[in-house]
C-alpha positions in Angstrom: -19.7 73.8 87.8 -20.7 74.4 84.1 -18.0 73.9 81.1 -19.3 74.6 77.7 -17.1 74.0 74.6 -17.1 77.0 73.4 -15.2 78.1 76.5 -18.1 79.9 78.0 -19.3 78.4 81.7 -17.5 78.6 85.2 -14.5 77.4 84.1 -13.2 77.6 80.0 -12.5 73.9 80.0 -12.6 70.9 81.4 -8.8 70.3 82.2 -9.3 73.7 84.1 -12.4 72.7 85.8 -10.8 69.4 87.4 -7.5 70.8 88.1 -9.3 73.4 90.5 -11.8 71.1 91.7 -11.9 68.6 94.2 -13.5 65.4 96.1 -17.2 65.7 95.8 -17.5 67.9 92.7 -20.1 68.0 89.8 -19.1 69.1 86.6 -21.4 69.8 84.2 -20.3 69.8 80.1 -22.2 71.4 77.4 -22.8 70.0 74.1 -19.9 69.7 72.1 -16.7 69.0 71.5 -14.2 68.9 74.8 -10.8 68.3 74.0 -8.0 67.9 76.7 -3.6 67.5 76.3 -4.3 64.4 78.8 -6.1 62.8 81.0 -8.2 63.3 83.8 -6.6 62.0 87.3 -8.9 62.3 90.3 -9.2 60.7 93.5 -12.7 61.2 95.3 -16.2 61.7 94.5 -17.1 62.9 91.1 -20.1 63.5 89.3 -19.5 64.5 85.4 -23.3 65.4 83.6 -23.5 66.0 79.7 -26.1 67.0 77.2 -26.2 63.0 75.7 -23.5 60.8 75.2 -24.1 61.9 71.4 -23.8 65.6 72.0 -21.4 65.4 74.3 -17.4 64.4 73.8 -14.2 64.2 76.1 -11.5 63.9 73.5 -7.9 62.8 74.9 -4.9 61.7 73.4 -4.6 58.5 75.1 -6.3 57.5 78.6 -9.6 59.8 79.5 -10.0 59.2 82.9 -8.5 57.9 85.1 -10.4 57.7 88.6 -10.1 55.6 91.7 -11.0 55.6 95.7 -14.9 57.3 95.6 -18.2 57.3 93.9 -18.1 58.4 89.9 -21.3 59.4 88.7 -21.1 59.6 84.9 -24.7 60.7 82.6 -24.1 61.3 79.1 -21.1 61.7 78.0 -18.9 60.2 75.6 -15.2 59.5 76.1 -13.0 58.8 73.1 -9.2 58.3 73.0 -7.8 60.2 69.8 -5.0 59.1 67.4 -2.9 56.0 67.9 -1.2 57.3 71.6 -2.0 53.3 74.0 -4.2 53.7 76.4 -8.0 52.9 78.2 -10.1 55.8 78.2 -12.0 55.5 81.5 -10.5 53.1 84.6 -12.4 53.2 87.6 -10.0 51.4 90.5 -11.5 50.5 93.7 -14.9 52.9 92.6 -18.4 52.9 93.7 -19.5 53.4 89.6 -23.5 54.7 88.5 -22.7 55.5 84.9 -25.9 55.7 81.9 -25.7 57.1 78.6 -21.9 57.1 78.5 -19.9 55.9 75.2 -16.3 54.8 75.0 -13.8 54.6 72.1 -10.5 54.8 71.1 -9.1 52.6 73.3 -5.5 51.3 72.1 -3.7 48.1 73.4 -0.2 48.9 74.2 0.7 45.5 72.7 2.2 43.8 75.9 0.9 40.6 75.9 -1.7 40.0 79.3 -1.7 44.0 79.3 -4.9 46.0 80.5 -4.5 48.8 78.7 -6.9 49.4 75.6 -10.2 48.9 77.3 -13.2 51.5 76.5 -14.0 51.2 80.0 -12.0 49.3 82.5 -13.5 48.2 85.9 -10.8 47.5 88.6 -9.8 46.4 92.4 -12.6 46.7 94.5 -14.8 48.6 91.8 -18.6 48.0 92.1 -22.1 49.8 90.5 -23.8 49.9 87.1 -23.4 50.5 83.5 -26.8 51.5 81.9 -28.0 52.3 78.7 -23.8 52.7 77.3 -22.0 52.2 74.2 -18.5 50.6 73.5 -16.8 50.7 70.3 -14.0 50.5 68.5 -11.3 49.7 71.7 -9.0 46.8 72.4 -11.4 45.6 74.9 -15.0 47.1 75.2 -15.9 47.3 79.0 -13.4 45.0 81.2 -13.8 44.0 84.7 -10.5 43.0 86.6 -9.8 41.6 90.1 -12.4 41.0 92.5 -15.0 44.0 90.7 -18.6 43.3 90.7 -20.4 45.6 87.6 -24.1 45.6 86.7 -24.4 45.9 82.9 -27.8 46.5 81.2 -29.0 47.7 77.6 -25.8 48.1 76.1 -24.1 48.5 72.9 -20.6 46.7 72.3 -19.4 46.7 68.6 -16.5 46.8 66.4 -13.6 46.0 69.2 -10.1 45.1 68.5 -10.2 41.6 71.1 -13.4 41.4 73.2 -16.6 43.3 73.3 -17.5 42.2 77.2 -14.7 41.0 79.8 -14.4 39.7 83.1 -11.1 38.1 84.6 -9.5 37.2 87.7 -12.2 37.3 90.2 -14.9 39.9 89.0 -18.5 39.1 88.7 -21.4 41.0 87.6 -24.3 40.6 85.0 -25.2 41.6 81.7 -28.7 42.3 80.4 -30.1 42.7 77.1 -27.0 43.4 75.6 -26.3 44.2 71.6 -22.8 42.5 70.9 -21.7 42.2 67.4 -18.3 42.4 64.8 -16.0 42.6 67.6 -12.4 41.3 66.0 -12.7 37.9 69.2 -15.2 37.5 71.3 -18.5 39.1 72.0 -17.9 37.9 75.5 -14.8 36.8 77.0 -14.9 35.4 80.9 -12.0 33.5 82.2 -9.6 33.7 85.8 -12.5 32.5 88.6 -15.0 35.1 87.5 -18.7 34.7 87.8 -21.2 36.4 85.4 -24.7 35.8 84.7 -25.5 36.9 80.4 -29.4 37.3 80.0 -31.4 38.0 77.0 -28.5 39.1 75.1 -27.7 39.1 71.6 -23.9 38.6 70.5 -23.4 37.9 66.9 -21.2 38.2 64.0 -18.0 38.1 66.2 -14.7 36.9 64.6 -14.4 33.9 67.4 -17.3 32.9 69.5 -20.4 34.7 70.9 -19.2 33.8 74.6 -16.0 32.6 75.4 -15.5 30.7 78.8 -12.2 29.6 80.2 -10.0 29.2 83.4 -12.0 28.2 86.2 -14.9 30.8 85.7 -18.6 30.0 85.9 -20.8 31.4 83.4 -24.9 31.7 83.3 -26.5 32.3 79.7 -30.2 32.9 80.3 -32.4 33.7 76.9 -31.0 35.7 73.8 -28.9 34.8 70.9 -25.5 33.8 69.7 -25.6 34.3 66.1 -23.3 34.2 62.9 -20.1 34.2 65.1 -16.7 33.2 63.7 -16.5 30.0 65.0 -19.0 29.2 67.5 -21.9 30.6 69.6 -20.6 29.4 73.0 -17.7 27.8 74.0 -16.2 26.4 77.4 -13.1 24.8 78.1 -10.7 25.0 80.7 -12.3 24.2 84.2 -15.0 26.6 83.3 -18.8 26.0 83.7 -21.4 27.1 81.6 -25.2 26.9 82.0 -26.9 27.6 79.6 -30.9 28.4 79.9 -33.4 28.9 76.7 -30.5 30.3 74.1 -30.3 30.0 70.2 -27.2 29.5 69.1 -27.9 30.0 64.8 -25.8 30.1 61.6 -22.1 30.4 63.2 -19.6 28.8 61.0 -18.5 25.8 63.4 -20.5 24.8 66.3 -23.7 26.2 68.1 -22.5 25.4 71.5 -18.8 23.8 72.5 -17.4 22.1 75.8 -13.8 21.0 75.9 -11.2 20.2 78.0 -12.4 19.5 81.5 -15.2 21.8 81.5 -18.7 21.4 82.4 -21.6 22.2 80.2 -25.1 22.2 81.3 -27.7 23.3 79.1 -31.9 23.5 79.2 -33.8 24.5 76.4 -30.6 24.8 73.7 -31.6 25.6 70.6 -28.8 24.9 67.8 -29.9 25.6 64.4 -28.2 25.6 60.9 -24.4 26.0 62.0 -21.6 25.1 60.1 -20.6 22.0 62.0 -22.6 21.0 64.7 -25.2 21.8 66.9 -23.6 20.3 69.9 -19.8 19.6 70.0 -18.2 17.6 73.2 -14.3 17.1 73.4 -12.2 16.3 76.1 -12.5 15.2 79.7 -16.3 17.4 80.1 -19.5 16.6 82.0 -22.8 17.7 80.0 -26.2 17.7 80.5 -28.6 18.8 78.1 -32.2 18.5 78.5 -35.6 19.8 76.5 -32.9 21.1 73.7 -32.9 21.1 69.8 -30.0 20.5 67.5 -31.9 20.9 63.9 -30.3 21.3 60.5 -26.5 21.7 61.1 -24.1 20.7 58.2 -22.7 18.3 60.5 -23.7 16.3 63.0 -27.1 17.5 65.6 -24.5 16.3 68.8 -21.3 15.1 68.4 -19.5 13.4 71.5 -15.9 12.5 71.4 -12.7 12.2 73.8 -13.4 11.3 77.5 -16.6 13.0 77.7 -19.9 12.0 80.0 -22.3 13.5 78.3 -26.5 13.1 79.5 -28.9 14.3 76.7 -32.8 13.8 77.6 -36.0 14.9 76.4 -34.7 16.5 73.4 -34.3 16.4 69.2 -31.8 16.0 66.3 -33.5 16.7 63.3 -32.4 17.1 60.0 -28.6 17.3 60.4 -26.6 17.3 57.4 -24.6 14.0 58.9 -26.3 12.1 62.1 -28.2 13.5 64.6 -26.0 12.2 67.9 -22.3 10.7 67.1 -20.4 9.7 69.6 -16.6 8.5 69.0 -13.6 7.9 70.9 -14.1 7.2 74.4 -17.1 9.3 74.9 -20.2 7.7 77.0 -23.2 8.6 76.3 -27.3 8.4 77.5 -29.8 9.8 75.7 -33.2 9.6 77.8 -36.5 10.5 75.5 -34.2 11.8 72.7 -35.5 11.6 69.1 -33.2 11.5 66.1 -35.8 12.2 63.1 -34.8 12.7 59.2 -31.2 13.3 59.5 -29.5 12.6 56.6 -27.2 10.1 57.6 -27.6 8.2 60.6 -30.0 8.7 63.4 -27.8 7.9 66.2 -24.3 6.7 65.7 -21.5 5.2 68.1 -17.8 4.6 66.7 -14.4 4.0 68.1 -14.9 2.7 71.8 -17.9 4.9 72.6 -20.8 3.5 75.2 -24.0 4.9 74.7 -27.8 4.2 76.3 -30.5 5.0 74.1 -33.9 4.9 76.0 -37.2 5.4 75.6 -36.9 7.6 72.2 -36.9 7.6 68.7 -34.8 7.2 65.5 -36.9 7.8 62.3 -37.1 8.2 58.8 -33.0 8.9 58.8 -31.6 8.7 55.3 -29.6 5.6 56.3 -29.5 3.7 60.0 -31.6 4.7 62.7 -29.3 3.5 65.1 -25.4 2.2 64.5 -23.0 0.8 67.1 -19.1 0.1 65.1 -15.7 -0.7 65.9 -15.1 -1.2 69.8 -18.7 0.7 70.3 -21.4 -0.3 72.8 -24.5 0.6 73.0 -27.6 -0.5 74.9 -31.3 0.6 72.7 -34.3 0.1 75.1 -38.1 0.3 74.6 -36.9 2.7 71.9 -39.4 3.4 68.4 -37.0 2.6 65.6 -38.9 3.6 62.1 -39.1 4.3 58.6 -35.0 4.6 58.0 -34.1 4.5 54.5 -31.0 1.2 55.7 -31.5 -1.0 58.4 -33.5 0.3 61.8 -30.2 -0.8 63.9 -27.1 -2.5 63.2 -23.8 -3.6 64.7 -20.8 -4.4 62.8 -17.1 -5.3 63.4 -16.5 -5.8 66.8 -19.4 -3.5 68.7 -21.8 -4.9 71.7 -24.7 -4.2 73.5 -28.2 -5.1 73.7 -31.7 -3.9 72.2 -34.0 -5.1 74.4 -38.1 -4.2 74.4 -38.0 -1.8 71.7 -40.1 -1.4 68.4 -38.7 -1.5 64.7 -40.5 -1.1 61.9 -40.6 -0.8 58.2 -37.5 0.0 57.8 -36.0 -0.3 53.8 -33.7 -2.8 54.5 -33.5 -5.3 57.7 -34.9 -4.5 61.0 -31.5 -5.2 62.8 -28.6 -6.0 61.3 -25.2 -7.6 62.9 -22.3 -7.6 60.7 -18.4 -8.4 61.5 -17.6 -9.8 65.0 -19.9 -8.0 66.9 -22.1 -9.5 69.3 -25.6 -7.9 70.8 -27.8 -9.3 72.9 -31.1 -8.8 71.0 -34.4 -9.7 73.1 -38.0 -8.7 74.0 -38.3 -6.4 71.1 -41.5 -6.4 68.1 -40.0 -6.4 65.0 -42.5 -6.1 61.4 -42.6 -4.5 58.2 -39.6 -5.5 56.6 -41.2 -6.7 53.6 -39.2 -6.3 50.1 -37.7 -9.2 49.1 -33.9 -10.2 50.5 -34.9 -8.0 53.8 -35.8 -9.6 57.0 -36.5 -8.5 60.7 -33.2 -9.3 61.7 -30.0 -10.0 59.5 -27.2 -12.3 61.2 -23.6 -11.7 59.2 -21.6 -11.8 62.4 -19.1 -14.3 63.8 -19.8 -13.2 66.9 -22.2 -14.9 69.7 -25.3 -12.8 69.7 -28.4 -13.7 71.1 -31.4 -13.5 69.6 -34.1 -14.1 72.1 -37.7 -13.6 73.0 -38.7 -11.4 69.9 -42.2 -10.8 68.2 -41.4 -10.7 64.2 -43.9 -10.9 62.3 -44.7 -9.2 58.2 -41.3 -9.6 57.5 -39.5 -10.8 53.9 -37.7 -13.0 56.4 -38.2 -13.3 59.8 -34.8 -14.1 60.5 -31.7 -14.4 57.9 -28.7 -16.4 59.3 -25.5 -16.0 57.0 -23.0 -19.2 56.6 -20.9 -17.6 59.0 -23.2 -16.9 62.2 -22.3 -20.0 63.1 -22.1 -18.8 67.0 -25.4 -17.3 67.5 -28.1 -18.1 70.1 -31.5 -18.0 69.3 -34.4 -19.1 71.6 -38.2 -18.4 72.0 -38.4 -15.9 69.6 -42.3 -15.6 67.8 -42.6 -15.4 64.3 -44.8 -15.2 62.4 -46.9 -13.9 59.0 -43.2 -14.0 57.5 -42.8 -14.9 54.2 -39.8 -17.2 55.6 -39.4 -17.2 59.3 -36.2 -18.4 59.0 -33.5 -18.0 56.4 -30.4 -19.8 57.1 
């Protein structure tokens, strides 16, 4: 049945049409402007066709549609809530859905705090299908999925929302494909409750909070696209969430590129966290990460930065040019980084503080604008077969009451010592070549400590001094170290 909006068609309006109609109908709306007292209430199939979601538009007070129990078959239309009456302006409950080239606005929050009414489009019980090719603006919530829904979304546009562009709670799942997210007032996505979604090639920037949100116990899969210029971060997890994160930029936001807290767990391959306001990586908390073949490269801050309870794995990846250090860790946190190299940060390559345990292996810390590597404090930290190069300080030091061991690795002309222990602290220092520390006062390895490090089996050669003992290194070990072409081997 046609309705056109100039009244013309079967029926002279829309109201009239679905008050007439029922289960199994097709409605079909001109072009135009289609304005009803309230909303649409129908139980059953329904198929509603317009002229193009920007031709063609249901105008309501408040709520739209309301639909629930059968198949809804929306192709453009658009469906705005007018004036300030609360409200969503399309709920499907326990619906079959095939919408594409619809539009949703107007949606007002009611102002009841865990309240579901506001959304554009709101996606409840049992409700399952597709949203293609749709736009949702300027509601509390864009497009929401409640309770156990499972919703397709692809090529959408969600911008300019009160709260949350995307959302899924309780137990919905679905996926969302190369979505445009941007300037909504939170997130651009928002999971939490024990949903599941998978995000792919999606863009979600300029939100007022984060890019994607992740919380409760949900479990969340970013494939490709970009989180950009966000409020506070690109992604963030916390909770009991889990995020995994595959081949995403997170760029310019104004804290972090990507964020796990709490007790969450954050896995990430081929990260790429460029030029955000803090960090490119921030851990807090009680989380589990792994991050592997990733980037964190010029960030204000730090490239990672580890702190709380946190396990954290980082391999075969980069921290370059990070306006502090390219991985900190602090607190508790425990760290390995496996083929990770920290290259002209400008402050330290990689840095452990507080009572942090870290394992640097088989990577690189080089031309940094002060330490390559730095254990302090309570900190240990074990550096093996790791290149340790061209940093403006010393290539590694430990000072006040640190530990650990660097053991087969390379440092080199460095501009000041090789390795330097300061304080109490006590390394185990052994098997390593150790040259090029040449300007006077400088020397492969510096010994200020009290403690009772060991200094054995090195190869230092081309040094100022091979090795400097202080007055007060009074309880070090050293035994069949090799030096040689020093200007003094030995300083004490």
């Amino acid at each position: 049945m046609t309705v056109e909006a100039d009244g013309g068609g079967d029926y002279p309006d829309a109201a009239s049409a679905a008050a007439d109609l029922g289960p199994g109908s097709t409605i079909v709306l001109g072009a135009g402007d289609h304005v009803l007292d309230g909303p649409i209430v129908w139980s059953g199939d329904l198929t509603i066709t317009g002229a193009g979601s920007a031709d063609t538009v249901v105008t309501a007070p408040g709520a739209v549609l309301e639909f629930s129990g059968g198949n809804l078959m929306i192709t453009g239309v658009a469906f705005q809530s007018a004036g300030e009456e609360p409200g969503t302006v399309v709920a499907a409950t326990d619906a079959a859905v095939d919408i594409t080239d619809a539009a949703f606005s107007g949606g007002v929050w009611d102002g009841v705090d865990g309240s579901r009414v506001g959304a554009g489009l709101a996606l409840q019980g049992s409700t399952s299908g597709t949203v293609a090719a749709s736009f949702a603006a300027r509601n509390h919530f864009g497009i929401a999925a409640y309770d156990a829904s499972d919703i397709t979304i692809t090529d959408p546009t969600v911008l300019f929302n009160g709260e949350d562009g995307l959302t899924w709670t309780d137990d919905a799942r679905g996926t969302v494909a190369r979505a445009a997210i941007s300037q909504n007032t939170l997130n651009g996505v928002f999971v939490a409750g024990r949903a599941e979604v998978t995000i792919t090639d999606t863009t979600s920037t300029e939100n007022g909070e984060f890019g994607v949100g992740i919380t409760g116990s949900a479990s969340v899969t970013v494939e490709g696209g970009s989180l950009e210029a966000n409020g506070l971060s690109g992604l963030a997890v916390g909770g009991d969430a889990r995020a995994t994160v595959r081949n995403v930029t997170a760029h310019a936001n104004a804290e972090s590129g990507f964020v796990a807290f709490d007790r969450s767990t954050l896995d990430v391959e081929g990260g790429i966290a460029t030029g955000n306001g803090f960090h490119g990586y921030e851990i807090q908390g009680t989380v589990t990460a792994d991050i592997r073949s990733s980037n964190a490269e010029e960030n204000d801050q730090h490239g990672y930065r580890i702190g709380g309870e946190s396990t954290v794995g980082i391999t075969d990846s980069f921290a370059t040019a990070n306006g502090y250090n390219g991985v900190a860790a602090a607190e508790s946190g425990e760290v390995t980084c496996e083929s990770v190299s920290a290259v002209e940060n400008i402050g330290i390559g990689f840095e452990f503080s507080g009572a942090a345990t870290g394992l640097l292996a088989e990577g690189s810390a080089r031309r940094n604008g002060v330490q390559g590597v730095v254990a302090k404090e309570d900190a240990t930290v074990t550096v093996r077969a790791v290149i340790v190069t061209g940093n403006a300080s010393s290539g590694v030091a430990f000072a006040d009451r640190a530990s650990g061991r660097v053991v087969t690795s390379t440092i080199t002309d460095n501009g000041n010592h090789g390795i330097a222990v300061l304080g109490e602290a006590a390394p185990l220092i052994r098997g390593n070549t150790i040259r090029g520390h040449e300007e006077e006062g400088t020397a492969g390895i510096a010994l200020f400590t009290t403690g009772a490090a060991e200094i054995r089996n090195n190869e230092i050669h081309q040094n100022y001094f091979g090795i400097a003992i202080s007055e007060e290194a009074a309880a070090i070990v050293l035994g069949g170290n090799d030096l040689y072409d020093n200007q003094i081997d030995v300083r004490q």
